[in-house]
C-alpha positions as CSV (number, residue, x, y, z in Angstrom):
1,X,-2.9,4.1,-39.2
2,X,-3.5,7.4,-37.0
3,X,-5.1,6.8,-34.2
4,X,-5.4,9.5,-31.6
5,X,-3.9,9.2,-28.3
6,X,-6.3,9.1,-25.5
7,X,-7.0,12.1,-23.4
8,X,-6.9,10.9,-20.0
9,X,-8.0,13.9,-18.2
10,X,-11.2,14.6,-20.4
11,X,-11.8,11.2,-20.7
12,X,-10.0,8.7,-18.0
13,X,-10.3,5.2,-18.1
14,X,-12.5,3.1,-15.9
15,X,-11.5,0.1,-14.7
16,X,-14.6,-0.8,-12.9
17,X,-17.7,0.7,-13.4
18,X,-18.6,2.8,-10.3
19,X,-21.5,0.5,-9.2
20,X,-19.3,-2.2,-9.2
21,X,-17.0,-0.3,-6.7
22,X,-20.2,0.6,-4.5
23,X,-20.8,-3.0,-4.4
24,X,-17.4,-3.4,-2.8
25,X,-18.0,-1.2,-0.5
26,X,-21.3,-2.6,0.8
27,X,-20.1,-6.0,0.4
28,X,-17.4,-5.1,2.6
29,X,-19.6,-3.9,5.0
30,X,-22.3,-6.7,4.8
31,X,-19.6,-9.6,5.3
32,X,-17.4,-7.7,8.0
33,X,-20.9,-7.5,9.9
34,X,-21.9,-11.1,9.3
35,X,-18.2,-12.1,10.2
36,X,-18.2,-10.4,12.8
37,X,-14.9,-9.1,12.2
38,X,-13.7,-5.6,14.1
39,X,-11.8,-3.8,12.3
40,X,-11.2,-1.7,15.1
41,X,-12.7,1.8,13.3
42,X,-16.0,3.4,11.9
43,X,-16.6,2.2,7.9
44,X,-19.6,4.9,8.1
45,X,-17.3,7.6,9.2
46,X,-14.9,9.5,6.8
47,X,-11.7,7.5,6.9
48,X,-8.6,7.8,5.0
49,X,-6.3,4.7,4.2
50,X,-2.7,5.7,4.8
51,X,-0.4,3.1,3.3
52,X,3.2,3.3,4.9
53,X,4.4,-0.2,4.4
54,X,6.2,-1.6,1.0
55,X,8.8,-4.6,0.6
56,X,11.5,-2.0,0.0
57,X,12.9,0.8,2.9
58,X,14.3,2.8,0.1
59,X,10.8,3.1,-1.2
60,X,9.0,4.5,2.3
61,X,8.2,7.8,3.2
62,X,9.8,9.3,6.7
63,X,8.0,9.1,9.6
64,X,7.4,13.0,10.6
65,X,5.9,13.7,6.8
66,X,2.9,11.3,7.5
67,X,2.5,12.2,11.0
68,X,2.4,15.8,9.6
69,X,0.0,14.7,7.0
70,X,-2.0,12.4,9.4
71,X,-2.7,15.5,11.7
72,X,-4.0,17.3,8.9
73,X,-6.2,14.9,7.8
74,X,-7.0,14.8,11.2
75,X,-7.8,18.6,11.5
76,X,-10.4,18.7,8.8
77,X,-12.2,15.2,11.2
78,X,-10.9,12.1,8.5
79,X,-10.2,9.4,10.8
80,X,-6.8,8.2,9.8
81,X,-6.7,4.4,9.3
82,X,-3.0,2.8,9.2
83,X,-3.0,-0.5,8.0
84,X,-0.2,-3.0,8.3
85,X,0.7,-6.8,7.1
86,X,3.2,-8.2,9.5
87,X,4.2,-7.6,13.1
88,X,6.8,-5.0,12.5
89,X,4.7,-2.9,10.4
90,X,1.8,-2.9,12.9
91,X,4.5,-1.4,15.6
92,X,5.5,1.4,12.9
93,X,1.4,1.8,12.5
94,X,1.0,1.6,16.4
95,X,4.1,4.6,16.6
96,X,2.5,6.7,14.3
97,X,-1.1,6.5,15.8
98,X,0.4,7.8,19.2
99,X,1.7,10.7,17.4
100,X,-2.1,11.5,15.1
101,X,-4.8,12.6,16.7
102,X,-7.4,9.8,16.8
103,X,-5.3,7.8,14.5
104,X,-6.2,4.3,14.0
105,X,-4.3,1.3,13.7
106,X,-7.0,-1.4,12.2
107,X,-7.2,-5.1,13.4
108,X,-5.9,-7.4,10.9
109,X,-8.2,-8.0,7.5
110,X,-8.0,-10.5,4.5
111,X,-7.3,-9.0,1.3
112,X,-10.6,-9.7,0.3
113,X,-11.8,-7.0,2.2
114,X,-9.1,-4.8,1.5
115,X,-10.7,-3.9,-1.6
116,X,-14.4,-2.6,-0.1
117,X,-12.2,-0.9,3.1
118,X,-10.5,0.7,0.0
119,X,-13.2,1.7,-2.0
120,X,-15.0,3.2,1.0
121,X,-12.3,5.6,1.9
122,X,-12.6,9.0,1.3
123,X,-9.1,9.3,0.0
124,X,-6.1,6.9,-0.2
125,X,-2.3,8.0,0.5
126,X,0.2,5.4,0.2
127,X,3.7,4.7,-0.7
128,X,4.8,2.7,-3.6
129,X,2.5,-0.5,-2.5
130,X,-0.3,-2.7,-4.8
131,X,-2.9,-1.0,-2.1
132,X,-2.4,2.2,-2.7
133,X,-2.4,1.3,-7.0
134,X,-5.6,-0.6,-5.8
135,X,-6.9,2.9,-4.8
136,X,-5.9,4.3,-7.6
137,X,-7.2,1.3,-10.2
138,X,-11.0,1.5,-8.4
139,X,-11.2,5.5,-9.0
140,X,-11.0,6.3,-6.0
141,X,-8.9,9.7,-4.6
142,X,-5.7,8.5,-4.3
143,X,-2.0,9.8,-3.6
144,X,0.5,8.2,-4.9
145,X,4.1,8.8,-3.1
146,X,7.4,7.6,-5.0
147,X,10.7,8.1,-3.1
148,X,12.5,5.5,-4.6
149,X,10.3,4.4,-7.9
150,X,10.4,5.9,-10.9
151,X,7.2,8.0,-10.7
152,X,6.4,6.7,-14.9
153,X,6.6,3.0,-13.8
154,X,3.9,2.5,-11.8
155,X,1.7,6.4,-11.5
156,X,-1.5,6.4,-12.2
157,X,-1.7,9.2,-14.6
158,X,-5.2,8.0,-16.1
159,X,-7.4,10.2,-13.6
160,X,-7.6,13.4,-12.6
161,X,-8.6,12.1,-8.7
162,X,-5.1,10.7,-8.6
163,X,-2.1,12.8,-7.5
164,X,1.5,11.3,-8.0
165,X,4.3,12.9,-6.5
166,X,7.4,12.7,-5.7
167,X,9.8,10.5,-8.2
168,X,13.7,8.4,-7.6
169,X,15.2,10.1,-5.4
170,X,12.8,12.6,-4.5
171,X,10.5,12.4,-2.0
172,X,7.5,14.3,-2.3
173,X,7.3,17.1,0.6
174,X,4.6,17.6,2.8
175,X,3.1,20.7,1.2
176,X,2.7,19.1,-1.8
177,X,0.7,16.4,-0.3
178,X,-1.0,18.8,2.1
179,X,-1.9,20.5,-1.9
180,X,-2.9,17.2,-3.3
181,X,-5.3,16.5,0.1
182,X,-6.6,20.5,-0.8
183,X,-7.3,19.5,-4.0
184,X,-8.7,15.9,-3.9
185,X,-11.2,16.1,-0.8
186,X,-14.8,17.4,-1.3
């Protein structure tokens, strides 16, 4: 039987309708209100999610690239969020945020709200890490960065909002995500 492949740029899959990922977003903001939680930055303002952490060291991106990419994001007045999950990774955060103008390193949140802080961003640029594919999975602007993945495994190739780079053993540069961030932001 011939069956055609899917064209994924003229026609990319939708996980979730877009309603439903608006409705994360104001849920997000409805319960961190009623909660009271702080997460320590604006959801209202343009924000990006910058996802440095991953179980593997192989698999992160250095240091000076994000910092270079953080002050650009910085430059065009995206507040630069830089989540973390355990103590060591909120000192990486806390390093990085001296070094990015008005960087932000977030007070701890529940997965739960992961998904609305996600879906709110205006773009999401992450390491090889189920947050960043979260990006990616609820259509929003996402980069993907492999360094030590194979880029096929895991990329989300089905939308033209979602920019992998880098692959094994070849981490993307920063022009290329400087490119992506051209590309991707309104």
């Amino acid at each position: 039987m011939d069956v055609p492949v899917p064209n994924r740029l003229s026609a990319p899959p939708k996980f979730y309708p877009e309603t439903y990922v608006q409705s994360l977003l104001e849920a997000a903001k409805l319960g961190l209100a009623s909660t009271r939680v702080d997460l320590g930055f604006d959801l209202s303002k343009p924000y990006a999610m910058c996802f440095h952490a991953t179980a593997g060291a192989s698999k992160r991106w250095s240091q000076e690239r994000l910092i270079a990419v953080g002050q650009a994001l910085s430059a065009k007045g995206i507040q630069v969020i830089l989540p973390w999950g355990n103590d060591s990774e909120k000192e990486v955060s806390q390093s990085l945020a001296k070094k990015i103008s008005g960087a932000i390193v977030p007070n701890a949140f529940s997965i739960a709200d992961a998904f609305g802080i996600i879906a709110g961003a205006v773009i999401t640029i992450g390491v090889d890490t189920g947050l960043t594919h979260l990006a990616a999975i609820l259509g929003r602007p996402t980069i993907e960065l492999y360094c030590d993945s194979p880029l096929w495994k895991t990329e989300g190739y089905w939308s033209p909002i979602i920019r992998n780079l880098g692959d094994k053993g070849q981490p993307p540069s920063i022009e290329s995500v400087v490119q992506a961030l051209q590309e991707l932001l309104p």
